[in-house]
N, C-alpha and C positions, 0 to 999 in steps of 0.2 A: 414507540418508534425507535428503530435503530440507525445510523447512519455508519455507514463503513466508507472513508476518502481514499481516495490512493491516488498517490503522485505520480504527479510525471507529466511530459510536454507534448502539448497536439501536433498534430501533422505526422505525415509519413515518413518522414526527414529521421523522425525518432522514435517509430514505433518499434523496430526493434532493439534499441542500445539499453544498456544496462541501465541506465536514471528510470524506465517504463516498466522495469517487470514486475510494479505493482495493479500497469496497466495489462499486466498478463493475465492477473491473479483477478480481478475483478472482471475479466471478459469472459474466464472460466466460469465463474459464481453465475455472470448474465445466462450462459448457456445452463449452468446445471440445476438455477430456480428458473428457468425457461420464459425469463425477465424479457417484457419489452422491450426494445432497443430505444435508448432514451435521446430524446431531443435536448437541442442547446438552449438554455435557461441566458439570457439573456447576455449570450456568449461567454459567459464567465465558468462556465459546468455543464457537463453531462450528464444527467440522472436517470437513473431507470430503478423505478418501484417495481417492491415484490413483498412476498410473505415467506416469513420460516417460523414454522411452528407457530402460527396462529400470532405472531409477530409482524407487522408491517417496517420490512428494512429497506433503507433507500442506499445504494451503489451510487458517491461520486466520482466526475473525473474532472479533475480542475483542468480549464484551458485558457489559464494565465499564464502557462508556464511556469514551472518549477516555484522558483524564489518569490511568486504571487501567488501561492496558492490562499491564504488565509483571503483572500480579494473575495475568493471565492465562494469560501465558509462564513463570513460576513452577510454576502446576502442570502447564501442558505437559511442562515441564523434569522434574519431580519420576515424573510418571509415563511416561516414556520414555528414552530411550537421550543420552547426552550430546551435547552441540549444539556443535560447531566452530563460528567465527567463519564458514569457507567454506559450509556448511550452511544459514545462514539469510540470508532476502532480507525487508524489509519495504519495504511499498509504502504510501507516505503523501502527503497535500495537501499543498502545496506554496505559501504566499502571496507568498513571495518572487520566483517565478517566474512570466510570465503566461501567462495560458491559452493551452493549445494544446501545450505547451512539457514535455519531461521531464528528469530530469537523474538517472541513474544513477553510485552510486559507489560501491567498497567498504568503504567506512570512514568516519566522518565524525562530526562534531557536530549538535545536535539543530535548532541553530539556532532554539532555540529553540519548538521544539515539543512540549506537554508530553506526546503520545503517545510523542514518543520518547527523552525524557528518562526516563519511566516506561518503557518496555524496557531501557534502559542499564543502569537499577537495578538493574533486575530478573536482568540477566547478568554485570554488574557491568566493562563494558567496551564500547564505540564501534566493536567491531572487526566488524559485520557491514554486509553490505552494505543498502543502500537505496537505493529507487527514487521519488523524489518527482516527483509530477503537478503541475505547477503549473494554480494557478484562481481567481489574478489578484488581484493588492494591493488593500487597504481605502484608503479616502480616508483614514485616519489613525489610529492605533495606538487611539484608545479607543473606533474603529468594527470593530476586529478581531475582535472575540468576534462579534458579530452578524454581520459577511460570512460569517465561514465556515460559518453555520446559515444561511444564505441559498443559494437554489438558483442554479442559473445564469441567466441573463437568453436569451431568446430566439435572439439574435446569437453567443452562446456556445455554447450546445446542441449546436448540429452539429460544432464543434470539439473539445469534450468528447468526443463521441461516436466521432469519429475518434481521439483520442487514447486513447482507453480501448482502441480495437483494439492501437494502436501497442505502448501499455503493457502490453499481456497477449503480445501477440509478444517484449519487453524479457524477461520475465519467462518466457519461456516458451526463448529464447535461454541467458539466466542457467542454467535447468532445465538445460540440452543442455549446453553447453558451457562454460560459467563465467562467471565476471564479467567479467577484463579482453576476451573477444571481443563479449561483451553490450554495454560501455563503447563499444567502439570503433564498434557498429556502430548504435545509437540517442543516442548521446549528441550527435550532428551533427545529427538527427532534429527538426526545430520545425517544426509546423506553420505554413503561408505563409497561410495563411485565417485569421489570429485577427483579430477586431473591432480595429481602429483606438480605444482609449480618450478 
């Protein structure tokens, strides 16, 4: 069993803003494993099972909102089979990074992000792997909260859009084969079309 989490907050309020384009990356995967569209798990998640490669992967979508997600992974955790560090991938925004732009790793710090500072909790250790989207710095750390509830700006769009393919191929790589050939083969991967800031 694989689990792949990607952050971000329910409702339509925020389907588009930059905190969700992991909920981009995970609606592509539903359409291109041609995944059931998954019911809410006891309003805490979204799930929709599938298979890759003879693999049974499950697709979540936490809907605690952002800074709750490990709420979420908690009772994934509780009602399922035990979850390896190797097993799970989570795919989160990225403000550090600019648009266009991915950075797969196995292991890491949250860098400050409290989606995955609440996972960490939640499993009680840094050792899976993540996939951040980047979707481009705030003019200044007390404009942070509101860029990443802001959607993309027009000149953005189409490089999100490509990157969202990229990152569901990362993620889909991860599925197949593992991490360090998923690393090697998108982590060079920046898209050359991002807007000039």
């Amino acid at each position: 069993m694989r689990l792949v989490v990607g952050l971000g907050n329910p409702g339509e309020r925020y389907a588009s803003t930059r905190h969700n384009v992991a909920w981009r990356v995970l609606d592509q995967l539903v359409k291109r494993w041609r995944m059931k569209r998954g019911a809410s798990v006891s309003g805490l998640y979204e799930i929709h099972r599938g298979e890759v490669s003879g693999e049974a992967v499950e697709l979540m979508m936490p809907l605690t909102y952002m800074n709750l997600s490990g709420q979420a992974l908690e009772h994934w955790m509780r009602e399922r089979e035990a979850l390896g560090p190797e097993t799970m991938l989570v795919v989160s925004d990225d403000v550090y990074l600019p648009v266009g732009s991915l950075r797969l790793r196995a292991r890491g710090s949250s860098g400050g992000h409290r989606g995955l500072e609440s996972l960490e909790a939640a499993v009680g250790h840094r050792d899976f792997a993540r996939l951040r989207v980047g979707v481009g710095a705030a003019e200044s750390s007390e404009e942070l909260k509101e860029h990443v509830l802001q959607g993309f700006g027009s000149e953005e769009e189409p490089v999100i859009e490509r990157v969202v393919q990229e990152a569901a191929d990362a993620v889909e790589c991860w599925a197949r084969e593992g991490i360090e050939p998923a690393m090697n083969r998108f982590n060079r991967r920046v898209s050359k079309e991002v807007p000039e800031p």
